[in-house]
C-alpha positions as CSV (number, residue, x, y, z in Angstrom):
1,X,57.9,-31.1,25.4
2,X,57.2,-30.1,28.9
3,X,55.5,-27.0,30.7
4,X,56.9,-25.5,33.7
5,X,54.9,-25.3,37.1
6,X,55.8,-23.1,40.5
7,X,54.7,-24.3,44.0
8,X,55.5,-22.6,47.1
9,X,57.6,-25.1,49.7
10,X,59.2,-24.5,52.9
11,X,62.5,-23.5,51.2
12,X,60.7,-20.8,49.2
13,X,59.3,-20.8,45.8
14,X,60.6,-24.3,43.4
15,X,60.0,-24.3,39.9
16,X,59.1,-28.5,38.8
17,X,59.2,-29.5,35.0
18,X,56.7,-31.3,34.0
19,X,56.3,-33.8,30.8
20,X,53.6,-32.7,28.5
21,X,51.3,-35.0,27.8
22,X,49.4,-35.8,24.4
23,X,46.0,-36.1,23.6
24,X,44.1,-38.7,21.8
25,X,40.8,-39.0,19.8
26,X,40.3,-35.5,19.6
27,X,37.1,-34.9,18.3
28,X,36.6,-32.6,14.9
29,X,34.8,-29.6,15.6
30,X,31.4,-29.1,14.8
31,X,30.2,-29.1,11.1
32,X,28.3,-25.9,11.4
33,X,31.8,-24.0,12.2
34,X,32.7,-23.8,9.1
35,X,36.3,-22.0,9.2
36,X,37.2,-24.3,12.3
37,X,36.0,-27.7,10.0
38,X,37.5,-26.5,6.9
39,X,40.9,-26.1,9.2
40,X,40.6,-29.1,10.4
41,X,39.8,-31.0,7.4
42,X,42.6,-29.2,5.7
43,X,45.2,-31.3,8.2
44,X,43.3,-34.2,8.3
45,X,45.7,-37.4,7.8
46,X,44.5,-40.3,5.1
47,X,42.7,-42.7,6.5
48,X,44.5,-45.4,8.2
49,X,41.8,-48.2,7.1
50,X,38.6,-49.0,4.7
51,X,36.0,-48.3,7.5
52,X,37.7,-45.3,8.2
53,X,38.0,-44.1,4.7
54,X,34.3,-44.4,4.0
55,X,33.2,-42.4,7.3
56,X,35.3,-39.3,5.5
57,X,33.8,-40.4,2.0
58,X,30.4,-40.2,3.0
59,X,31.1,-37.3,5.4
60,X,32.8,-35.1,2.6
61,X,29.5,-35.9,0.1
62,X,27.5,-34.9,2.5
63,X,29.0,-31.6,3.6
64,X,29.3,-31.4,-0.6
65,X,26.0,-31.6,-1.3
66,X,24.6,-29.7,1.6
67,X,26.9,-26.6,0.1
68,X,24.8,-27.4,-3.1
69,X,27.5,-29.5,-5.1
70,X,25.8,-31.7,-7.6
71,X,28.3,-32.9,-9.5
72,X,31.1,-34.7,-7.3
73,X,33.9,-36.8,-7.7
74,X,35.3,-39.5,-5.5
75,X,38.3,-41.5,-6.2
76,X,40.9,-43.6,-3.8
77,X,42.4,-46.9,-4.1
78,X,39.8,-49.9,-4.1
79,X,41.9,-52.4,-3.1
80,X,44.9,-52.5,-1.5
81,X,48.6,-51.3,-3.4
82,X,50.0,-54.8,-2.4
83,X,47.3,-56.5,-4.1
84,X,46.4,-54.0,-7.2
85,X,50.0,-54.5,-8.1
86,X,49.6,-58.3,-8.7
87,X,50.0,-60.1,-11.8
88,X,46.5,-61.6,-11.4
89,X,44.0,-59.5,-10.3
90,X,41.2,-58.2,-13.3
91,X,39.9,-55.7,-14.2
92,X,36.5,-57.8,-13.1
93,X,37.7,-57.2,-9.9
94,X,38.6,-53.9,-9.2
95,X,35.0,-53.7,-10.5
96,X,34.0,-56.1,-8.0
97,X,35.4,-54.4,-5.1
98,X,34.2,-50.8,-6.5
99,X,30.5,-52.3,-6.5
100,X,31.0,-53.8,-3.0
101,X,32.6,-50.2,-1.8
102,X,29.7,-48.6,-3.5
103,X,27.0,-50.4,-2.0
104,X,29.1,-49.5,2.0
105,X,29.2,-45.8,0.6
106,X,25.4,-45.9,0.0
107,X,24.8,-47.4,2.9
108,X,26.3,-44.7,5.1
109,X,24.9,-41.9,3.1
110,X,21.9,-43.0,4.1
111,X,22.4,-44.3,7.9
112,X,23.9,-40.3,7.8
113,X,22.1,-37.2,9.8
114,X,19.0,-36.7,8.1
115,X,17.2,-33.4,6.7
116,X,15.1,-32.3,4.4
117,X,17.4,-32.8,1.5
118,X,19.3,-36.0,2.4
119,X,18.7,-38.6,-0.1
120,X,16.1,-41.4,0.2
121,X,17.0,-43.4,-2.5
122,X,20.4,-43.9,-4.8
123,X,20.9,-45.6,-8.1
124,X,24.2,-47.3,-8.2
125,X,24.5,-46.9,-12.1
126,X,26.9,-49.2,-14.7
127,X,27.5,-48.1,-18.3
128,X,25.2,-50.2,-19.9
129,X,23.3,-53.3,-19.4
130,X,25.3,-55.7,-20.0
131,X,27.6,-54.8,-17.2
132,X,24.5,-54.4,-15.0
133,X,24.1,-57.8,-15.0
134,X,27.8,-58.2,-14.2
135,X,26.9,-56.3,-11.3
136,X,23.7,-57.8,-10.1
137,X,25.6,-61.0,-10.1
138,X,28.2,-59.9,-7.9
139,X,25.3,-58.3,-5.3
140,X,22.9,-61.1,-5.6
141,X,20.1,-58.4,-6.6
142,X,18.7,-55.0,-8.0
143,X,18.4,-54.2,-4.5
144,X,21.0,-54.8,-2.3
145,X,20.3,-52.9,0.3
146,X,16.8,-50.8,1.4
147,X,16.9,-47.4,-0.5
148,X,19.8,-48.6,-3.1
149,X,18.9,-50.4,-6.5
150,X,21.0,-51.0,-9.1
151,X,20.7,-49.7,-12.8
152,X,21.9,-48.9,-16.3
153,X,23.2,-45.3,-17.8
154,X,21.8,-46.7,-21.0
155,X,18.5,-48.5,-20.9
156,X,17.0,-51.0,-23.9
157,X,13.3,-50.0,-24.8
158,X,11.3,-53.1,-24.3
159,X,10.1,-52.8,-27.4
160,X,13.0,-53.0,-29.1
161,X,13.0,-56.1,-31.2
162,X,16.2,-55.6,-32.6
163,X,19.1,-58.0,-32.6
164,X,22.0,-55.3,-33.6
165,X,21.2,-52.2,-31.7
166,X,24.1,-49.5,-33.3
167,X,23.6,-46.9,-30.2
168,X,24.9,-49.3,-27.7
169,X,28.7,-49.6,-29.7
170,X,28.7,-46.7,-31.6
171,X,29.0,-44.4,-27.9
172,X,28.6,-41.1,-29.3
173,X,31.4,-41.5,-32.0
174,X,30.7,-38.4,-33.8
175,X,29.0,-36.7,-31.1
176,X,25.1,-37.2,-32.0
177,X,23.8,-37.9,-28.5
178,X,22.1,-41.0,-27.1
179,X,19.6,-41.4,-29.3
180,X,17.1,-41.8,-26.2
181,X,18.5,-44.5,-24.8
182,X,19.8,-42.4,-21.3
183,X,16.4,-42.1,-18.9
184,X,16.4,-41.0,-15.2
185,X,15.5,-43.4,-13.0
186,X,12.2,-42.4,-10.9
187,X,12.3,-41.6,-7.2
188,X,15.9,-41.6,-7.1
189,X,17.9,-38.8,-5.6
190,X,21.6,-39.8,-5.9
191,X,23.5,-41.2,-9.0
192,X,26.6,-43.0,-8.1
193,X,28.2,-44.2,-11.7
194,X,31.2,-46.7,-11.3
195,X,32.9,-48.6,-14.4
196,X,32.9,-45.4,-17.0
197,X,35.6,-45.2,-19.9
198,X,36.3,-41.7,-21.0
199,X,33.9,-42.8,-24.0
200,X,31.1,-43.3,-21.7
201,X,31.7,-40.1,-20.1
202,X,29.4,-38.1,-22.3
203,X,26.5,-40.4,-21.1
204,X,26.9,-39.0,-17.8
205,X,26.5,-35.6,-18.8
206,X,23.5,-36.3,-21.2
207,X,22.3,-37.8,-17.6
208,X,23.0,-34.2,-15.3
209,X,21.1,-32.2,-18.0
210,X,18.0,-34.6,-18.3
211,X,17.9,-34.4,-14.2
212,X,20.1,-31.9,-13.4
213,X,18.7,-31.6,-9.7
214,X,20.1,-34.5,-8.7
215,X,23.2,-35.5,-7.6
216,X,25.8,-37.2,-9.8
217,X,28.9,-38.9,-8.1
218,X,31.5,-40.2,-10.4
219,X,33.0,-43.3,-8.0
220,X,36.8,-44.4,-8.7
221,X,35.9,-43.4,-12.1
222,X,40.3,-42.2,-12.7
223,X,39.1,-39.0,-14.3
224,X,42.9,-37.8,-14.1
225,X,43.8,-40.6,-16.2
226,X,40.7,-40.8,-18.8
227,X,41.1,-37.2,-19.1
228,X,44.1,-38.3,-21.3
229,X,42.1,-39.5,-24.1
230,X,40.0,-36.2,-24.9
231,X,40.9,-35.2,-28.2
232,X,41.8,-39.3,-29.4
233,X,40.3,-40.5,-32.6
234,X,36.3,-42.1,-31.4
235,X,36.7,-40.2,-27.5
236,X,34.8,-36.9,-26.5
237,X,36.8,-34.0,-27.8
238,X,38.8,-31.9,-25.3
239,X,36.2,-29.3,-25.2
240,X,35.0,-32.0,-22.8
241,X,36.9,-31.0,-20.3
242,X,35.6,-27.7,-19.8
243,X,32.3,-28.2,-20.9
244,X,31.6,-30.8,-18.3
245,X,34.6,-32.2,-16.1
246,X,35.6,-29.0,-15.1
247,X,32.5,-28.8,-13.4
248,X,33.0,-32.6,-11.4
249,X,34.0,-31.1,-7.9
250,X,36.6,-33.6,-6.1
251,X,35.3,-33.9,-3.0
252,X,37.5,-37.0,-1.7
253,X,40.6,-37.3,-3.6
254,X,43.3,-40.0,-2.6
255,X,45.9,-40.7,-5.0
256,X,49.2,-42.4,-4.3
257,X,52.4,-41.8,-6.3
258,X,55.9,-43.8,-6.4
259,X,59.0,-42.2,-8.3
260,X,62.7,-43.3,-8.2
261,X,65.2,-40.8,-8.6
262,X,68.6,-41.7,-9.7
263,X,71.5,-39.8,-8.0
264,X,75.8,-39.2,-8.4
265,X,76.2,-41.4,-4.8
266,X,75.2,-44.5,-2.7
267,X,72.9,-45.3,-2.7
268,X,72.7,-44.1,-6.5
269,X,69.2,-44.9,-7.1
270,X,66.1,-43.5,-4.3
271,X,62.8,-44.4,-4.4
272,X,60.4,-42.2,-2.8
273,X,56.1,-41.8,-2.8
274,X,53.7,-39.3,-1.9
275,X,49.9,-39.3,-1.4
276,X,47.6,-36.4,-2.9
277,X,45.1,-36.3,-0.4
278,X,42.0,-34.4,0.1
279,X,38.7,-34.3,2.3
280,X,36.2,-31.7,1.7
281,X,35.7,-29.1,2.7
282,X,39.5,-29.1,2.9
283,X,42.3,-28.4,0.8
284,X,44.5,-30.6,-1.5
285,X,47.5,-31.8,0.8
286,X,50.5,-32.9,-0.6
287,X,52.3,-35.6,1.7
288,X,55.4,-37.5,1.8
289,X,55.9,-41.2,3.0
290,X,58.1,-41.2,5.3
291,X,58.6,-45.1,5.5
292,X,56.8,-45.5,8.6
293,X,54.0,-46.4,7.4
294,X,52.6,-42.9,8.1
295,X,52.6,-39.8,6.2
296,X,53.9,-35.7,6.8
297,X,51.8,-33.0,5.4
298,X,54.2,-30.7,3.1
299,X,51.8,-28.2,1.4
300,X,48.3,-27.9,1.5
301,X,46.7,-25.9,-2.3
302,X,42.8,-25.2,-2.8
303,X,43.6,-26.2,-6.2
304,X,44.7,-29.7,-7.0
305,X,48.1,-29.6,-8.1
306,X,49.2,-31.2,-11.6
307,X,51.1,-34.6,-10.9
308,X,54.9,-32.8,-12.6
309,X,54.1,-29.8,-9.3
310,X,53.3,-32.9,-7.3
311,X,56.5,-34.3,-7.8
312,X,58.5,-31.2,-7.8
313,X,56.8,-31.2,-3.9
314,X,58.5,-34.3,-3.0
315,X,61.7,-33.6,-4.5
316,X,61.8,-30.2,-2.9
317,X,61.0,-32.1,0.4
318,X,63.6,-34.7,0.1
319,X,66.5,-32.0,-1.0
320,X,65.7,-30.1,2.4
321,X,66.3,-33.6,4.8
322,X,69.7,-33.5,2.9
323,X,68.0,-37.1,0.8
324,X,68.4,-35.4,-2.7
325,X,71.1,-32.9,-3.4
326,X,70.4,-30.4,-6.2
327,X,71.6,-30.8,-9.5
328,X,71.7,-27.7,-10.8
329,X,70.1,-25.9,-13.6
330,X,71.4,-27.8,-16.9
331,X,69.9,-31.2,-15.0
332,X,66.9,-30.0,-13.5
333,X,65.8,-28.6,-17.1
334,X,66.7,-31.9,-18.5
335,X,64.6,-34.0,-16.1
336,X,61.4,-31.4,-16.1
337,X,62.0,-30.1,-19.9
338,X,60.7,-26.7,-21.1
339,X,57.3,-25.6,-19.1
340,X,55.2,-22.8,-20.9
């Protein structure tokens, strides 16, 4: 690109080219601009590191909850795709490096611009008890860091002499609550629940309408994927969904997808990923990698797409660079099958 300049000279009036030149480190617009943010936000790129990532994480929570959200999701990788793929790492830890992520996150939330309803204190919460101590473990204390503490959804009455306590297993198999065992924690102004199974799902909701002034976040929780077992013999029914997930705003959303796609010539078999990538207050985008370890926004959608639409983006994508060739009707249909 260039722009074109005319200067008067002794020969008369020249007309110079000039190379255009690119700016960097643009600052985003103010917060209280709330088209030019949402605009902004809407083309904002993934993040291109951890430290970079929870900036947006606790910026989009905090422009959430100022907007009166009290019921948010967050959700992104935790660890690397390199290393999440390999043979040995745990499910200890990924929970280990949520916990580590979660205590950062808190950390910024409350190092953010203060007012009158930022948070003073957050409870990093665990399922139950048992994985609390997993956690404290892993931080060294209850109190990791001034204004963050560490607790338990479910809490054991001191009193409780029993050696076989039923509500801790039985999770609201058939639906008959907690049995008194879910109690707010005092003082506490932000929930942030990591480690849930779509069986402990309910518990968070018992937990929203016993405080339901406070903020819940639900932190690399996969709701997409534990979504998948409403309706299963011993999980919440899929009235679930609507009667309480529904309501779970995504507020950061990062998601990456890898397909292959088999095709009639060399090199017969592509393999191609997208990210699903949004910051509030901005829109779902969907963007292709394009191998360079960078990605280019397609489509942005103020509703999150389904992942079959999300593929259907990329393919679409790929048949316009000339990567995919269509395969007409009778294939397509066979690939996608019969949508109602």
């Amino acid at each position: 690109n260039s722009y074109v300049s005319f200067a008067w000279t002794s020969s008369g009036l020249s007309m110079h080219h000039t190379p255009a030149s690119r700016l960097y480190n643009i600052p985003p617009p103010a917060e209280t601009d709330v088209d030019e943010f949402k605009q902004f936000a809407s083309k904002q790129p993934p993040p291109a590191s951890f430290f970079e990532l929870q900036q947006d994480c606790v910026r989009s929570v905090r422009l959430a909850r100022r907007d009166g959200h009290k019921l948010l999701e967050v959700e992104f990788p935790p660890l690397p795709a390199n290393v999440l793929e390999m043979d040995d790492v745990s499910t200890y830890d990924v929970a280990e490096a949520n916990l580590k992520l979660a205590i950062d996150f808190c950390k910024g939330i409350l190092a953010a611009d203060q007012d009158e309803n930022a948070p003073k204190k957050i409870a990093i919460l665990f399922p139950d008890e048992p994985e609390l101590e997993f956690g404290i473990e892993k931080a060294g204390s209850a109190n990791p860091y001034p204004g963050v503490v560490l607790g338990s959804i479910r809490t054991v009455d001191p009193d409780d002499t029993r050696v076989i306590k039923p509500e801790n297993f039985l999770l609201n198999l058939f639906g008959g609550g907690s049995g008194g065992v879910i109690k707010p924690i005092p003082d506490v102004d932000m929930y942030v629940c990591l480690t849930a199974s779509a069986q402990e799902l309910p518990d968070i909701e018992e937990l929203n309408q016993i405080d339901p002034k406070k903020t819940i976040v639900t932190y690399n929780l996969k709701l997409d994927v534990l979504r998948g077992d409403l309706g299963a013999p011993a999980f919440p029914g899929k009235d679930f969904q609507d009667r309480f997930l529904s309501r779970v705003k995504p507020v950061y959303y990062l998601r990456t997808r890898q397909y292959s796609r088999s095709t009639p010539q060399p090199p017969f078999l592509v393999n191609f990923q997208g990210c699903l990538f949004r910051a509030y207050p901005g829109n779902f985008q969907t963007l292709l990698d394009t191998g360079t370890g960078k990605y280019r926004r397609l489509l942005g959608s103020d509703v999150r797409p389904a992942l079959g639409t999300f593929k259907e983006q990329l393919v679409d994508a790929l048949k316009e660079q000339g990567v995919l060739q269509d395969e007409g009707s009778t294939l397509n249909f066979l690939r996608t099958g019969y949508k109602t």
